[in-house]
C-alpha positions in Angstrom: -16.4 12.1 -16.6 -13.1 13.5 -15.2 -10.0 11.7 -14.9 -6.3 12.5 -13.7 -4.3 11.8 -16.6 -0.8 12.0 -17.9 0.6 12.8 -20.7 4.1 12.3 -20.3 6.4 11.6 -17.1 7.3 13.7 -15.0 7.0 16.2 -11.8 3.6 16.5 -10.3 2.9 19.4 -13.1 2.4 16.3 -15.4 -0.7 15.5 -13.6 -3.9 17.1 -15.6 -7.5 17.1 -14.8 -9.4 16.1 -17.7 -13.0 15.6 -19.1 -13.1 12.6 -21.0 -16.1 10.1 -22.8 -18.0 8.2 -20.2 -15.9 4.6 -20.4 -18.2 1.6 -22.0 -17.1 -2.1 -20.4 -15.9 -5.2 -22.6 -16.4 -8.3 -21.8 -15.4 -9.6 -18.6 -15.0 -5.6 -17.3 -17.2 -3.9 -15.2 -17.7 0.6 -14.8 -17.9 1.6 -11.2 -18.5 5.0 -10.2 -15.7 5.7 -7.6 -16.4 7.1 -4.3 -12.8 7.1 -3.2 -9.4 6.6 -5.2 -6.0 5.8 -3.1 -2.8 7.9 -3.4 -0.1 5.4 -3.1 4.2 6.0 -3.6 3.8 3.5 -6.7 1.4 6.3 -8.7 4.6 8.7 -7.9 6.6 6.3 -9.8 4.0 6.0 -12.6 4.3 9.7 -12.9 7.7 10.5 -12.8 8.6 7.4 -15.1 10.5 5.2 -12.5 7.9 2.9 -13.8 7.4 3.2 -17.5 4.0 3.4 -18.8 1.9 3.7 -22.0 1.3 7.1 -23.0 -1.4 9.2 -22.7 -2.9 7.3 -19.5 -5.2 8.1 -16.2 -3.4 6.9 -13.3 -4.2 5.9 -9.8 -4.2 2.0 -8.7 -6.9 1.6 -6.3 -10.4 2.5 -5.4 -13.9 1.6 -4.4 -17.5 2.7 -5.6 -20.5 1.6 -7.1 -21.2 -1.1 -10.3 -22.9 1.3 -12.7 -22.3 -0.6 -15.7 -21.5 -4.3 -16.6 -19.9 -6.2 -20.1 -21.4 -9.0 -21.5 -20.4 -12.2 -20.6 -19.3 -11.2 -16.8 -20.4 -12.8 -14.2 -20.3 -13.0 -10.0 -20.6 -9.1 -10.2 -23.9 -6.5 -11.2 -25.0 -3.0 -11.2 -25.3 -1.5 -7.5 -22.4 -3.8 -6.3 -20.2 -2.0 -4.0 -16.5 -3.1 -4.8 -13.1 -2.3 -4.2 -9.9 -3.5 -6.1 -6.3 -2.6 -6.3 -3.3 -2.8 -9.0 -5.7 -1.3 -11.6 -4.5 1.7 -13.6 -6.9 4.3 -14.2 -8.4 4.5 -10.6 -8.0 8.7 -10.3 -11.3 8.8 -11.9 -14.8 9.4 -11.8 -15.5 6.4 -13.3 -13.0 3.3 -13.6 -13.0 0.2 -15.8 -11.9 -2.2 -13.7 -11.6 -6.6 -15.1 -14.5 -8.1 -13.2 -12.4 -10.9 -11.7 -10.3 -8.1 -10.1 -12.8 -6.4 -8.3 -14.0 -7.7 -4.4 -17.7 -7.2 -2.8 -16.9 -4.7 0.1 -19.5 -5.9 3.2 -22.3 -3.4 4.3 -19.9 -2.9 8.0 -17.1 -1.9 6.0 -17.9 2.2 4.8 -16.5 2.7 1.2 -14.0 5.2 1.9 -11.9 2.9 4.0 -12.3 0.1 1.3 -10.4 2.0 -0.8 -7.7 3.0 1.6 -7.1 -0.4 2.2 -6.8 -2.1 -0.9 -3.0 -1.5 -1.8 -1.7 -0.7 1.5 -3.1 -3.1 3.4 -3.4 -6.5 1.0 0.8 -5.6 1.3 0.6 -5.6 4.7 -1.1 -8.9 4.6 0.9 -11.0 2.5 4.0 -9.4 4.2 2.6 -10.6 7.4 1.1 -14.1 6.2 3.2 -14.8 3.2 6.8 -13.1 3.0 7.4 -14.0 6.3 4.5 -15.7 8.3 5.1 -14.0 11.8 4.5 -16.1 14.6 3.9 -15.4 18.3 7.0 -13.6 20.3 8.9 -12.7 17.1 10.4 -9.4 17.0 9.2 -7.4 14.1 10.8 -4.0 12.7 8.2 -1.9 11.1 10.2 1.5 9.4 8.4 4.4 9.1 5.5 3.7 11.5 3.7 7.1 11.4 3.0 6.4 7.8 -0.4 4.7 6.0 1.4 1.1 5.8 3.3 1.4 8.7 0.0 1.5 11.3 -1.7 -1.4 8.7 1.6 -3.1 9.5 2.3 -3.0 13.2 -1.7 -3.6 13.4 -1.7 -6.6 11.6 2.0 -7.8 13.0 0.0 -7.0 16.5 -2.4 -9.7 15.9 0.0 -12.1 14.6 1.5 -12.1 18.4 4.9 -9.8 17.6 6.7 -7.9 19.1 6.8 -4.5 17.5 9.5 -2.1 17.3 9.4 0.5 14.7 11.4 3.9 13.5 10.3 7.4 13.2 11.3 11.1 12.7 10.0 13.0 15.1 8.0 12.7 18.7 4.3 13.4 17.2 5.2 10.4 14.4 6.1 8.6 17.6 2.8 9.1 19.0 1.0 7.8 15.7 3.3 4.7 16.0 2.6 3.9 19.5 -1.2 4.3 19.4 -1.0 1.6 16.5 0.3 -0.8 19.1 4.2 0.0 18.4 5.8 -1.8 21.5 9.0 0.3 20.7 10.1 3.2 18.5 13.1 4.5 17.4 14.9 7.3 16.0 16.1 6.3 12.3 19.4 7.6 13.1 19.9 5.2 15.9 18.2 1.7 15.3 20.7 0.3 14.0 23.2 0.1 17.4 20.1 -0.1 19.5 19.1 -3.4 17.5 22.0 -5.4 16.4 21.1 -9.0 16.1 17.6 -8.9 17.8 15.2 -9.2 14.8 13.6 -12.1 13.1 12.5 -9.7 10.1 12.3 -6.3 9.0 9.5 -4.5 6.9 11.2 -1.7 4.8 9.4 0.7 2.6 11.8 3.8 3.1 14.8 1.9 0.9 18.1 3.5 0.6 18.6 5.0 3.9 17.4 2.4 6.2 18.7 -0.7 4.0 22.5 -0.8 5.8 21.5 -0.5 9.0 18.3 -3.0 8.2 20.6 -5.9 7.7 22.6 -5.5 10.6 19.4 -5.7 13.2 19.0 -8.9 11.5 19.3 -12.4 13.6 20.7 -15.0 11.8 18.6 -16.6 9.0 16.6 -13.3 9.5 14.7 -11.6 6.7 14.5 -8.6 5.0 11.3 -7.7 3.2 12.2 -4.4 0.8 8.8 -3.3 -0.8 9.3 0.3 -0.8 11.5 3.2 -2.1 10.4 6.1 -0.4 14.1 7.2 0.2 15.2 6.2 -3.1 16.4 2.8 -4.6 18.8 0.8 -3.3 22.0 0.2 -4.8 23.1 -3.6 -6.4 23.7 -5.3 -2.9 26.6 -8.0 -3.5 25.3 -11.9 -2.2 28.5 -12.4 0.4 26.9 -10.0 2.2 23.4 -12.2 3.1 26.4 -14.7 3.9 28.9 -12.8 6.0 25.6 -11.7 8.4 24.1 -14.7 9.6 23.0 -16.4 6.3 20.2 -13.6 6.3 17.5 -13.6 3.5 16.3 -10.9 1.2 13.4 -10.2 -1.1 11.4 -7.9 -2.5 8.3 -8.7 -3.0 5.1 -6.7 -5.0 1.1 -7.0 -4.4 0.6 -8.0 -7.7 2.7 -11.8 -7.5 0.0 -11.8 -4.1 -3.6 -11.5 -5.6 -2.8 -12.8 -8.8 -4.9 -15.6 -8.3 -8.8 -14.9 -7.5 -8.9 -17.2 -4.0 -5.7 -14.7 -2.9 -7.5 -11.8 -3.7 -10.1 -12.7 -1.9 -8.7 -13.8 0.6 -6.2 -11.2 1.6 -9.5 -8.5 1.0 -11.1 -10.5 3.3 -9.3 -10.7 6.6 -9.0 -6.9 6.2 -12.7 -6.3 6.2 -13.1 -8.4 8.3 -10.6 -6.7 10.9 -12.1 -3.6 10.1 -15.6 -4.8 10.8 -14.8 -6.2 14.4 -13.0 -3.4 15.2 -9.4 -5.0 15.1 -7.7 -2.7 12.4 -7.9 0.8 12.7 -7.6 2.7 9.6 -5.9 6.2 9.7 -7.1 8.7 6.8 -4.8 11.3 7.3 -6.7 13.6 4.5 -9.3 13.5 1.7 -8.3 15.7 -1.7 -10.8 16.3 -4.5 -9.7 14.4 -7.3 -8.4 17.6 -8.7 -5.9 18.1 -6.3 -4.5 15.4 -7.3 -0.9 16.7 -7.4 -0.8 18.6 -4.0 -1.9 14.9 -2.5 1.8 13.3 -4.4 3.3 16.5 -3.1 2.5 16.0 0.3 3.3 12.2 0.0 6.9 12.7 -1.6 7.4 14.9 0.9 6.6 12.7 3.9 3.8 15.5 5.4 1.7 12.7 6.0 0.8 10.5 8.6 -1.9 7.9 7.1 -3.5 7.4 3.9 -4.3 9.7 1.2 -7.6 9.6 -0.8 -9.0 11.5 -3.6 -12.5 12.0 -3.5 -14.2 12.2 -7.0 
């Protein structure tokens, strides 16, 4: 098989296509052959050692394919499953090893590909929506960088909740993307801020250190902030008083992996995707498919915000 792998941290040059031995599964671990592996910001900081790992290592958190092998003693899953799963390194892959009770059935309505695209992206998108803050009908909702891959998940799902959507963009054909999701608003990122001061229940931010300020000042009081992203770059240590001094404001920053820790989460957040996506509901934008050894030009075109949807890398 072939297999993106790294073998220390770094620029995208780090990145190398591999062959490597066919994996075999332990117990309780299941081999799928992947049909489609997701590009997300968190393989970025894999790579570049933001987020330490074990050395050598494939990378790549999320995919869908086929069950073509199965270890003993595992059960609720068998060769010719389709499944998805996300939060699994080693997904940039021919073939991925995957722990069975990580994996979800994908339904026959729901085409592979998108299965895939969904799985990190849009489980955050659902416990942002149902969990961090559980948006109700009429709420104001600001979405930041709604061109992107979680953006449209987000004002799509925040749609269905009954919200009112505003979101921030860079440019007018972003702008277009954001409205066609069901954006009810959108904004220039260098002017949100002013425009609205005080009018939002919460805020989904993924772009981090330049949005953050001006974040917290659009806040209402005992409004929320939901940080889940760095695209921009971290933010710096933010002092208490300042949650205090705004409206006694709340602020967290939340990962997938606290969400679908438990099987009946997993299962559940998988499942009101597909079955938005089934019914038609949830629109999922693939903005391009790589082959999996292209695997750097796909983080180069992420990092460098040249996308406007998801990113997948076709085995």
């Amino acid at each position: 098989m072939h297999a993106i792998v790294i073998a220390a941290q770094g620029g995208p040059e780090v990145l190398e296509y591999v062959e490597r031995p066919d994996p075999t599964p332990a117990a309780g671990e299941v081999v799928v052959d992947v049909a489609a592996s997701g590009v997300n910001f968190i393989d970025i900081y894999h790579r570049s050692g933001a987020y330490p790992l074990p050395l050598p290592t494939v990378i790549g958190s999320e995919g869908a394919g086929v069950v073509s092998a199965v270890g003993v003693d595992t059960a609720g899953v068998a060769v010719g499953d389709t499944v998805a799963w996300a939060s699994v390194l080693g997904s940039y892959a021919d073939k991925a090893v995957v722990p069975a009770d990580q994996v979800v059935p994908v339904p026959e309505a729901v085409p592979t590909d998108l299965a895939a695209a969904v799985m990190l992206q849009g489980m955050t998108a659902q416990y942002l929506t149902h969990s961090t803050h559980e948006v109700k009908p009429g709420e104001t909702v600001l979405v930041h960088a709604g061109a992107g891959g979680m953006g449209q998940l987000l004002i799509q799902i925040a749609k269905l909740r009954g919200a009112k959507v505003i979101t921030t963009t860079s440019s007018a054909a972003k702008e277009k993307l954001a409205r066609e999701a069901g954006a009810d608003e959108v904004l220039r990122y260098d002017d949100f801020a002013d425009a609205l001061r005080g009018k939002v229940d919460v805020v989904y931010d993924g772009v981090g250190a330049t949005t953050f300020d001006g974040g917290l000042k659009v806040l209402r009081r005992r409004g929320l902030m939901a940080l889940y992203g760095a695209a921009s770059g971290p933010v710096p240590p933010v002092d208490p008083q300042r949650l205090n001094a705004a409206g006694s404001l709340f602020l967290t920053r939340p990962k997938l992996a606290d969400h679908i820790a438990e099987r009946d989460e997993l299962l559940w957040r998988a499942s009101d995707l597909f079955g938005w996506i089934a019914s038609g509901e949830l629109k999922v934008n693939v903005y391009r498919r790589y082959p999996l050894a292209q695997a750097a030009r796909a983080q180069e075109d992420l990092a460098a915000r040249r996308t406007t949807g998801k990113l997948l890398l076709i085995p």
